[in-house]
C-alpha positions as CSV (number, residue, x, y, z in Angstrom):
1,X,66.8,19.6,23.0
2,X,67.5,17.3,20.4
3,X,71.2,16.4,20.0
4,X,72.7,16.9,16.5
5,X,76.4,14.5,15.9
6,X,78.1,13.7,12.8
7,X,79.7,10.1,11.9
8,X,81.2,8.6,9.2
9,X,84.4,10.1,7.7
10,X,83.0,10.3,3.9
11,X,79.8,11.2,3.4
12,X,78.9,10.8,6.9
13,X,75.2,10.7,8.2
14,X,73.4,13.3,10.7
15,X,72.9,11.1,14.1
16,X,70.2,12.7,15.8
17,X,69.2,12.0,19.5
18,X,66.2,12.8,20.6
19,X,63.9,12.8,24.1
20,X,60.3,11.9,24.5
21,X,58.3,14.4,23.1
22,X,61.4,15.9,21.2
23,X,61.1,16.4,17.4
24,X,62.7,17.8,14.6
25,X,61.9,18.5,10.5
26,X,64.5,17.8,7.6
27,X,64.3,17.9,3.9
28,X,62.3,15.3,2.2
29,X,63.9,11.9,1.7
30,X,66.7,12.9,4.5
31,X,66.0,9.9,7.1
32,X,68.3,6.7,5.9
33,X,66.8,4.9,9.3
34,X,64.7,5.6,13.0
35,X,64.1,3.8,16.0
36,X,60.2,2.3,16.5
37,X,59.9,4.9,19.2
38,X,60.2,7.5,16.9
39,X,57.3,8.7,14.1
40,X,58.0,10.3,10.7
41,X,55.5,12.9,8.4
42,X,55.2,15.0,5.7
43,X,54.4,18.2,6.5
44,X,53.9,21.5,5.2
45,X,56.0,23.7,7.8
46,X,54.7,27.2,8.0
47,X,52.0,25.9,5.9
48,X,51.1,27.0,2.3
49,X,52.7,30.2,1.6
50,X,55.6,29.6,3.0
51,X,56.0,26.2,1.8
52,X,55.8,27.5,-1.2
53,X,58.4,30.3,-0.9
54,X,61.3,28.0,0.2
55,X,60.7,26.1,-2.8
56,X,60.7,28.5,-4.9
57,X,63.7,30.4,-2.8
58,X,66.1,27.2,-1.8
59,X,65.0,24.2,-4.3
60,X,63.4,22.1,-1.1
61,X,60.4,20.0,-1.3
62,X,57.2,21.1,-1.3
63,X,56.9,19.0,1.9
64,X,59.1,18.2,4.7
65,X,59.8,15.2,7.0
66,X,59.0,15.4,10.3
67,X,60.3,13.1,13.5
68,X,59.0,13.3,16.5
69,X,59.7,11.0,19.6
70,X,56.4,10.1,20.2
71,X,56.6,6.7,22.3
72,X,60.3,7.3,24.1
73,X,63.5,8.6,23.5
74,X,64.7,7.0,19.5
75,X,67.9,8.0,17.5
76,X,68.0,8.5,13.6
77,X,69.9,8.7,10.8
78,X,69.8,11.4,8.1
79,X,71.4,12.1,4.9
80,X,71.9,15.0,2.2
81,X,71.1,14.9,-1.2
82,X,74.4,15.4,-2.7
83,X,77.8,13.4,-1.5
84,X,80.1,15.7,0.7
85,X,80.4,17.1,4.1
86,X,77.9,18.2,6.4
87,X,78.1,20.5,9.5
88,X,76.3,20.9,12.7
89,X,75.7,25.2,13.5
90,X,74.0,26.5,16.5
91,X,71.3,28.7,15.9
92,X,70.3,31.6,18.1
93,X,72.6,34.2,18.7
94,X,73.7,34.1,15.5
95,X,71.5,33.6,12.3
96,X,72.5,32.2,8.8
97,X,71.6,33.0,5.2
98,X,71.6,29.4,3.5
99,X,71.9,28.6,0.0
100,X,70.1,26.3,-2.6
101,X,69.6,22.3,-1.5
102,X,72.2,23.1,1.6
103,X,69.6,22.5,4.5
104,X,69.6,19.1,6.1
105,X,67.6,19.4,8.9
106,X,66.9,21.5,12.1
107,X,66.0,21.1,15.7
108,X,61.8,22.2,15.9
109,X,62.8,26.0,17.6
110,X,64.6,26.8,14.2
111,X,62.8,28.3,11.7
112,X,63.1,28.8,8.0
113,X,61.8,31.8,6.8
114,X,61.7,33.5,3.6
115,X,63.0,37.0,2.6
116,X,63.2,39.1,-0.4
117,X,66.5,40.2,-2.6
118,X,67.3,43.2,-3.9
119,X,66.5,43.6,-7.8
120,X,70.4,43.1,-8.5
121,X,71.1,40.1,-6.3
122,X,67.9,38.6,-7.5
123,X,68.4,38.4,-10.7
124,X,71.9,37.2,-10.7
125,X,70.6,34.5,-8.5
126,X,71.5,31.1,-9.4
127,X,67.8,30.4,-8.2
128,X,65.5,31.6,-6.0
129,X,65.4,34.7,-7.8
130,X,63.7,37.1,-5.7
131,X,63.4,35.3,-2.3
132,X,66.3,33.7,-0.4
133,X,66.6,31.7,3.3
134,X,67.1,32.9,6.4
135,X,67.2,31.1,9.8
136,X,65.5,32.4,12.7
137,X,64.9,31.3,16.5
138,X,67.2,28.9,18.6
139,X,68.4,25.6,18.3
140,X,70.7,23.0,15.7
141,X,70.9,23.2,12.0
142,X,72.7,20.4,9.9
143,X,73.6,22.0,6.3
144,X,75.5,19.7,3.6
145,X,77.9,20.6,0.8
146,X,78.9,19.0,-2.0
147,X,82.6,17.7,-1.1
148,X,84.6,19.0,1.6
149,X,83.4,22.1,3.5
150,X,85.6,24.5,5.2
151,X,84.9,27.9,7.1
152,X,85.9,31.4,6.1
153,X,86.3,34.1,7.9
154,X,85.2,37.5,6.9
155,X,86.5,41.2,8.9
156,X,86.2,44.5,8.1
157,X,88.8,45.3,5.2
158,X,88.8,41.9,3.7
159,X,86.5,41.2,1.5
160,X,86.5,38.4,-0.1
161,X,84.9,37.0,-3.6
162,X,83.3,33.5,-4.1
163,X,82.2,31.2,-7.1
164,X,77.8,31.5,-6.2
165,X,78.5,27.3,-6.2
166,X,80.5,27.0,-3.7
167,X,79.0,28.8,-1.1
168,X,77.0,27.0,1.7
169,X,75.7,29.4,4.2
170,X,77.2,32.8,5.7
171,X,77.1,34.6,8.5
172,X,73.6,37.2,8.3
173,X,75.4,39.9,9.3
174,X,77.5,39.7,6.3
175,X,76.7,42.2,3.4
176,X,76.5,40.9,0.0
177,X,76.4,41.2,-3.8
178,X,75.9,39.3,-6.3
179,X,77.8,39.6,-10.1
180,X,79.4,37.9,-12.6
181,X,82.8,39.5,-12.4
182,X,85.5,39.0,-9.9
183,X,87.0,42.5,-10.6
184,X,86.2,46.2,-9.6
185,X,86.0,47.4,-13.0
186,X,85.6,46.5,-16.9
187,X,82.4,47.0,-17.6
188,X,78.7,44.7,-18.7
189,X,80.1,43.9,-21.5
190,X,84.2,43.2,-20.5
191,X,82.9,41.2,-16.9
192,X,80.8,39.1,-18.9
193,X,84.0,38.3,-21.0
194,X,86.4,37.9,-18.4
195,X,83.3,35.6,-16.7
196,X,83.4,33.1,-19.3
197,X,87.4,32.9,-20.4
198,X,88.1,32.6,-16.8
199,X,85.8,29.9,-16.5
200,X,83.8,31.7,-13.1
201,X,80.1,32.5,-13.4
202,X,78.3,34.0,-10.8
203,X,80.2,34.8,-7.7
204,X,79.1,36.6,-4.5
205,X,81.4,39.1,-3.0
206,X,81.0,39.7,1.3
207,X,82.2,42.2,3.1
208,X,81.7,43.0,7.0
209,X,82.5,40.8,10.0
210,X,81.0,37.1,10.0
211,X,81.8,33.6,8.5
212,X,81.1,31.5,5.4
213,X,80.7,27.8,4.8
214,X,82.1,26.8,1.3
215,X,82.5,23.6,-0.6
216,X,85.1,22.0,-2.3
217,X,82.7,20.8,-5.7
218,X,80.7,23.2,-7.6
219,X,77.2,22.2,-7.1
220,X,75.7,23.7,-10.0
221,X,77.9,21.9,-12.8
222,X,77.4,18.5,-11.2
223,X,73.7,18.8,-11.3
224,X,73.8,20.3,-15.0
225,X,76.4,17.5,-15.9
226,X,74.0,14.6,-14.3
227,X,70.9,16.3,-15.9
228,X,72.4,16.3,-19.5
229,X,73.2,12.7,-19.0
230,X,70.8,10.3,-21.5
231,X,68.3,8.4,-19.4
């Protein structure tokens, strides 16, 4: 199985090791280098329909690289989109939910697939809408966050409320909601009030037993601050 390490200290690269015949996919522009043994594509993974979906569901590229030892054992170098901390998860056992532009890349026995919201969560989605990501099969995923990332944990009892753009991946056992109030009560009309003098949009509230990658920089105002820059 391909072997999944992280180095640097800020904004550190995916190393990945891998064995003849080994291979892995990641999002598009990901590889920063490869060894000669090693071979790179763009691929549709799943092909059309599902291509299609995770775009529409998680922001990722229509097409996908994928790296395959082809001619011996090669190492390579990936990197997110966004500055910040990435984290290596082990997929199997335990299956994640992951959020827009997290995914980095993933070991060729993890698979993305694409499920559908309920009518509430999808359309407080910050996008995606109707359809979100959900890991299945064995093996390493690499997600990214923008800043630091730290781990939550979630138990029965302790719920616990956070911003939609800080959130990285959870736990698919977790149950959750999506609103724009951090409160139990109040209203449409009084939660949309308290959403905007408090400064919080949407925020997703979990409850259950599981954990929950978060990052330290809200995603979404970066890339709507960078976007209203002039060319």
């Amino acid at each position: 199985m391909p072997v999944f390490n992280i180095t640097g200290d800020v904004d550190p690269f995916l190393h990945v090791s891998l064995a003849k015949g080994e291979k892995i996919y990641c999002e598009s522009n990901a590889m920063v280098m490869m060894e000669t043994n090693l071979e790179l594509k763009g691929k549709m993974t799943g092909g059309i329909g599902a291509a299609l979906m995770r775009t529409f569901a998680n922001g990722e590229s229509f097409f996908q690289q994928h790296i395959e030892a082809m001619r011996g054992d090669g190492d390579c170098l990936l990197s997110p989109t966004l500055p910040g901390a990435m984290r290596v998860l082990e997929v199997g056992a335990q299956q994640y939910m992951i959020s827009d532009g997290a995914f980095v890349a993933a070991s060729s026995g993890v698979e993305l697939k694409v499920r559908t919201q309920s009518l509430g969560n999808a359309l407080f989605a910050q996008s995606g809408g109707f359809f979100i990501t959900e890991t299945a099969g064995s093996g390493q995923l690499a997600v990214s966050g923008f800043g630091a990332m730290s781990i939550l944990e979630v138990t029965p009892g302790k719920d616990v409320v956070i911003d939609n753009s800080h959130v990285v991946c959870w736990d698919n056992r977790l149950q959750y909601d999506i609103s724009i109030t951090t409160g139990s009560s109040g209203g449409f009309l009084g939660n949309l009030i308290n959403s905007q003098t408090s400064g919080e949009g949407m925020v997703l509230k979990f409850s259950g037993t599981g954990k929950i990658l978060v990052c330290s920089r809200n995603r979404a105002a970066f890339l709507a601050w960078t976007q209203s820059k002039p060319a």
